[in-house]
N, C-alpha and C positions, 0 to 999 in steps of 0.2 A: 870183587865184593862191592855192594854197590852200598850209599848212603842209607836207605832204608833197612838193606840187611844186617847189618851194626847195629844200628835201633831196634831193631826186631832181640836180636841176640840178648839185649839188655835188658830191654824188657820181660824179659819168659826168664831169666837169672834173677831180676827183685821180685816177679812172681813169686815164683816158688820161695824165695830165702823169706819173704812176707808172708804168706801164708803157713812157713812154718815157724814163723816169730809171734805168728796170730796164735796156733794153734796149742804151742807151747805154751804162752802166758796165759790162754783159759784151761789150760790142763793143771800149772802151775794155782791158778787162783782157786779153781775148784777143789783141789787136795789142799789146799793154805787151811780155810777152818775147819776141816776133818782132822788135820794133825794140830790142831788150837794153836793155830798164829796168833802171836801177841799183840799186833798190828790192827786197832780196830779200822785204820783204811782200808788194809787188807782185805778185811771181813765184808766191810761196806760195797769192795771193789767185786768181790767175790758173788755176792748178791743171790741172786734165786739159782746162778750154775751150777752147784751141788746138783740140787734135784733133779732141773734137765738131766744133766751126766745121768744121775742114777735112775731114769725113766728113759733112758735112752739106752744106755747100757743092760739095764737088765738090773735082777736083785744080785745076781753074784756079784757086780760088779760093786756094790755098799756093801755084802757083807763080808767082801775080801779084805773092805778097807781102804777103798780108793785105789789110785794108781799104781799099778807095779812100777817098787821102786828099780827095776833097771830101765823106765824109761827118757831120763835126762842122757844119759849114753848114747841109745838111741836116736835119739833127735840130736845129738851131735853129731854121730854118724851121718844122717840124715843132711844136717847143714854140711858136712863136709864135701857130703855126694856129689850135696845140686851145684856147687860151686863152677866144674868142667862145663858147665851147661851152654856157655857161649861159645867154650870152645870146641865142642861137641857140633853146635848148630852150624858151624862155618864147611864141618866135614861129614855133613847126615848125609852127602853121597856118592863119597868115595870113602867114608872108613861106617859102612851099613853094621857091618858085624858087631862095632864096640859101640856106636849108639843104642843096638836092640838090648845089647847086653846091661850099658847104663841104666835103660830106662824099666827093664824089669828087676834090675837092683833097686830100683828106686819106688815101683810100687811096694817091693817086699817089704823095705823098712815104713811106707807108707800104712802098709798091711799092720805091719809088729803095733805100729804104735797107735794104732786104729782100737788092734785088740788090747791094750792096754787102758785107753781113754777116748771115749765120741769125740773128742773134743778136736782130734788128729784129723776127724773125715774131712775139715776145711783144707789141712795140705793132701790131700790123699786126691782131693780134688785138680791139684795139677795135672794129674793122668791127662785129662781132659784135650788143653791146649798142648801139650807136650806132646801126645799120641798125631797131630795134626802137623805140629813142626818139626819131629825130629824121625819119625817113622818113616819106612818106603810107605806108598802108597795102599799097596797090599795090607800092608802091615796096621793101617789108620785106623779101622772098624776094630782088630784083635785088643789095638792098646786102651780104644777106648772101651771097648767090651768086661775088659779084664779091670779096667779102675770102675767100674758099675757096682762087678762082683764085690771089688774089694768095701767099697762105700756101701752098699745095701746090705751085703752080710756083717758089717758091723753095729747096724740099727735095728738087726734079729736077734730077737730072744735067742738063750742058747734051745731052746725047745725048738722053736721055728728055724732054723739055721738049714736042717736035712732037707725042710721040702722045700728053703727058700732055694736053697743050692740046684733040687733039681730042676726049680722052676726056670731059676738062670741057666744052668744047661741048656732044658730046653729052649729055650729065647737068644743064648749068646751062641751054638753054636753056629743057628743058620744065618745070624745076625753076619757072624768071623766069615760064613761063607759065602753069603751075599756080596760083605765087603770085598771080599777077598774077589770076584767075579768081577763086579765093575769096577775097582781097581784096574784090573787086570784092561778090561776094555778100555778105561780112560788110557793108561799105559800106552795098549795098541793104537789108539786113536790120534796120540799125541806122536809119536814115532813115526804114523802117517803123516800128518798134517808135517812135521820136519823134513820127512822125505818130497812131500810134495813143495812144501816151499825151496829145499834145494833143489828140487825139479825147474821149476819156476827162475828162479835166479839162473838155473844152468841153460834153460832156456831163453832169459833173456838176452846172458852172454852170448848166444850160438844166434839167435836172430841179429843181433848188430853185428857181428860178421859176416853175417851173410848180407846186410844193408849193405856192407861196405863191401866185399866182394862185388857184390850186383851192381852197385856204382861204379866199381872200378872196369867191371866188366860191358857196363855201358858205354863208360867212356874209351873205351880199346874197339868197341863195335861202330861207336861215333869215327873214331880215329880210321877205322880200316875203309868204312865207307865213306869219307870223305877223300880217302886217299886213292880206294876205288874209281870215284867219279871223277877227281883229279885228272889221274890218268887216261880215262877214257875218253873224257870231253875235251879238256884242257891239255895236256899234251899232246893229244894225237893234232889237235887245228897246230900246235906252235910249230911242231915238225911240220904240217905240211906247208906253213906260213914262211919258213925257214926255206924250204923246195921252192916254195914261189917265188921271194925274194931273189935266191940263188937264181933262177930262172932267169926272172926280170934282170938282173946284173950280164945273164951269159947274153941275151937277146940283143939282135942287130937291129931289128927293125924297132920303129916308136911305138906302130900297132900292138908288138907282139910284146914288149916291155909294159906298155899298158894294160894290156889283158892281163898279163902275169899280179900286176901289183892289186889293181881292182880285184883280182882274187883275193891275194892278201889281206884285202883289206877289211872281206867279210868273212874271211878265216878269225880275223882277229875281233871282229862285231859277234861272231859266233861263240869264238872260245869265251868274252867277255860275260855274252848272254848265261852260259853254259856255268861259270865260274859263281853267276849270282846263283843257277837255279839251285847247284850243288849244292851251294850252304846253305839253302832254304828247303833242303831233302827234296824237290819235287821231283814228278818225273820227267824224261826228254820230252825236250817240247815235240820230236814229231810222234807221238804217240799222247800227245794231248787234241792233239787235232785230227787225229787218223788211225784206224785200225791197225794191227799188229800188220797183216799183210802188206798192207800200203807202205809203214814206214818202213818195212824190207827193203819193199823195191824201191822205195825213193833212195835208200840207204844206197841201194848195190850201184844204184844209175849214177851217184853222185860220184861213189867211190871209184866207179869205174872212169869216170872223166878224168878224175882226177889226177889218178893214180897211172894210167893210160893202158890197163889188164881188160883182157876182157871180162867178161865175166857171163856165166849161164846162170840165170836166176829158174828155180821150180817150185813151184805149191803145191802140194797136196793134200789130199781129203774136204773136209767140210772146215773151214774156218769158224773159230765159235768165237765169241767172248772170253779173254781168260783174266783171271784176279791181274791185278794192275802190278802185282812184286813179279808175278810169272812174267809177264810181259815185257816188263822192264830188264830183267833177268837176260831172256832171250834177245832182245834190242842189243843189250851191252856186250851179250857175251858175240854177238856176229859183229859187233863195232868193233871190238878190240882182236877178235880172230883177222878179218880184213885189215885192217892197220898192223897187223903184222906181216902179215903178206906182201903190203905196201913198201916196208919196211926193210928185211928181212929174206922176204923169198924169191926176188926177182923172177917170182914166176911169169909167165905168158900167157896162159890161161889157168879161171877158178870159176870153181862151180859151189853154188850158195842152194840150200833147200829145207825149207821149213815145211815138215809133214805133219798135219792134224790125227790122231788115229784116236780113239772111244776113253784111251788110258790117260796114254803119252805123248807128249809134242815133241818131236826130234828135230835137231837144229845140227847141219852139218856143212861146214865147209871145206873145199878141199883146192890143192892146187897144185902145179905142177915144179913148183921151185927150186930151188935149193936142198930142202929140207936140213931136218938135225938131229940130234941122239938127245931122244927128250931125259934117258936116265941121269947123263950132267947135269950140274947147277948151272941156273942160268941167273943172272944179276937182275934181271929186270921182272916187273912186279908185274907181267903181262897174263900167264897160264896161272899162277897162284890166284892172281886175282879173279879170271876167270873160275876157277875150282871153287873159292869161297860163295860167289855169285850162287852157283848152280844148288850147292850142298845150302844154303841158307833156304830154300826152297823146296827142298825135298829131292833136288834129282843129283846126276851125275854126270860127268863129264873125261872125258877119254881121248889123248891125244896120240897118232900114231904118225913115225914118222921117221925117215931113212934119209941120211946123205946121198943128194943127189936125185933122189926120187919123191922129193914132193913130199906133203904134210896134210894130213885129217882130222879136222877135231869133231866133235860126236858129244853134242848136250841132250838130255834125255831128259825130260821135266815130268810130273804126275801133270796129269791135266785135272783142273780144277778154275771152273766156269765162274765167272763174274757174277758178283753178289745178284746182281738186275735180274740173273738168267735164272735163279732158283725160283721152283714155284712158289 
């Protein structure tokens, strides 16, 4: 309950207990000189209200003799009614039923003492704001419809009374039904607007988890391709930096200890190169400077040296331009297929072939080694990481391969042409 609704409360309680404290002391002062108060303040207080009363009321109402004396009962009734009235407003919407019930208790005595003395239509007048604060909504147009009734058919003649009633008929009911319709719509409208604003809020909720989701998922995507590129650049020079090394230690001669280290030593200018480019997302530098074909074969020529395998390099179809993720793609995943070969397969020969066709670019390596039973877990992040490669891309990737008989892998890419190439 909030500060305002307390003051509300109190206010519509000295309403009404005032206007029926009003209504009673002019009811009071205008029957005072009819019944000859001895009081000439009285008299003086009393003043010209006689008459209004009885031009207001009508002739029966002067030659009844003024006021029916049952209505000081009445109007105690009446004070006693309005009293619940704050505690009434705190529960106008969850106890509806005993509010509707109060408040047409409260026109009726409004009503009795109306027909007793005009003087009553001032509290009869609470209908008014009461019908606004303590009614359902529906209900606001009926309450005030009904304290109209009650107020206008007490300042009718009793002559005029029939056709005034039916005039109010006709006028209060379309009035009750009017109300009663956009009632009903502000209702629906309001139950919207709640459902939409918990919409909205539930909305809000569900987009910052997905901010955060999508960050987190960023940061897992950062993490794989940097771990990625790690691998592929950076590990594979340290292993071979590690071989030359070892080399240079086994070698007899100065020449051939030299060659070996001189190698090393632009294994290690390379993986350095390789380590800035990673953390800067770019791509391999030999496909900064040369077409996808080109860095194959530079690819196979070096590996071949190095590694001392032969190797059968073949091209086919039309080489095109492809988006720079495809390219890169295909670069790493034949960088890390061959370093494992190096590695791993002590093969004697391998055969490398990038085929251009209308679709699909196919990248296959194969060789005669070792091989191994790709359904075991293997420790190292070499074929995973290849499969992430391929799949982030659109394509797929398939490795076959048998102890003893050698190893195939098989990348298959959508082909999808370098921005340049589109018309």
């Amino acid at each position: 309950m909030s500060w305002l609704d307390g003051r509300e409360r109190g206010v519509f309680l000295c309403l009404a207990s005032g206007l029926l404290g009003i209504s009673s002391t002019a009811a009071a002062l205008a029957d005072a000189p009819a019944a000859g108060a001895p009081w000439p303040l009285l008299r003086w207080l009393a003043g010209p209200l006689p008459a209004w009363l009885a031009g207001a009321a009508g002739p029966g109402w002067a030659a009844g003799g003024g006021l029916a004396p049952w209505w000081p009962a009445v109007a105690l009734a009446a004070a006693v009614w309005v009293a619940p009235i704050g505690w009434l407003h705190r529960r106008r919407d969850t106890r509806r039923a005993l509010v509707v019930g109060h408040f047409l208790v409260l026109i009726a005595l409004a009503a009795a003492l109306t027909a007793a003395s005009p003087a009553f239509i001032v509290f009869a007048s609470i209908g008014y704001p009461l019908a606004s604060a303590l009614l359902p909504a529906r209900l606001t147009m009926a309450g005030v419809t009904l304290t109209a009734i009650v107020i206008v058919t007490a300042q009718a003649g009793p002559g005029a009374r029939g056709t005034l009633l039916t005039v109010i008929a006709g006028v209060a009911l379309p009035l009750v039904l009017a109300g009663w319709y956009v009632s009903g719509e502000h209702d629906r409208r309001r139950r919207l607007v709640e459902r939409l604003r918990a919409a909205m809020a539930e909305n809000a909720s569900l987009n910052a988890r997905l901010l955060d989701q999508a960050r987190r998922a960023g940061v897992l995507d950062e993490r794989h391709r940097v771990a990625g590129e790690i691998h592929d650049t950076v590990a594979q020079d340290l292993v071979a930096l590690i071989g030359q090394l070892h080399a240079a230690d086994r070698a007899s001669r100065p020449e051939a200890r030299r060659g070996h280290l001189d190698q090393a030593a632009e294994l290690a200018r390379r993986s350095l190169s390789e380590a800035r480019r990673s953390v800067r997302a770019l791509r391999p530098e030999p496909l900064e400077t040369s077409k996808l074909p080109e860095a194959i074969t530079d690819l196979a020529e070096s590996w071949s040296r190095s590694a001392g395998v032969d190797l059968i390099l073949e091209i086919t179809g039309t080489p095109v331009a492809l988006a720079a993720p495809i390219e890169d793609t295909l670069f790493r995943v034949a960088q890390e297929a061959l370093a494992n070969v190096a590695k791993h397969a002590r093969a004697s020969r391998t055969g490398l072939t990038l085929s251009y066709t209308d679709e699909t670019i196919l990248l296959d390596i194969r060789d005669d080694g070792a091989g191994f039973t790709p359904q075991e877990p293997a420790d190292g992040f070499g074929i995973d990481g290849m499969r992430q490669r391929v799949r982030a891309v659109g394509g797929t990737l398939h490795v076959e391969s048998t102890p003893g008989q050698g190893t195939a892998v098989a990348a298959a890419i959508p082909t999808i042409p370098a921005a340049d190439d589109h018309p």
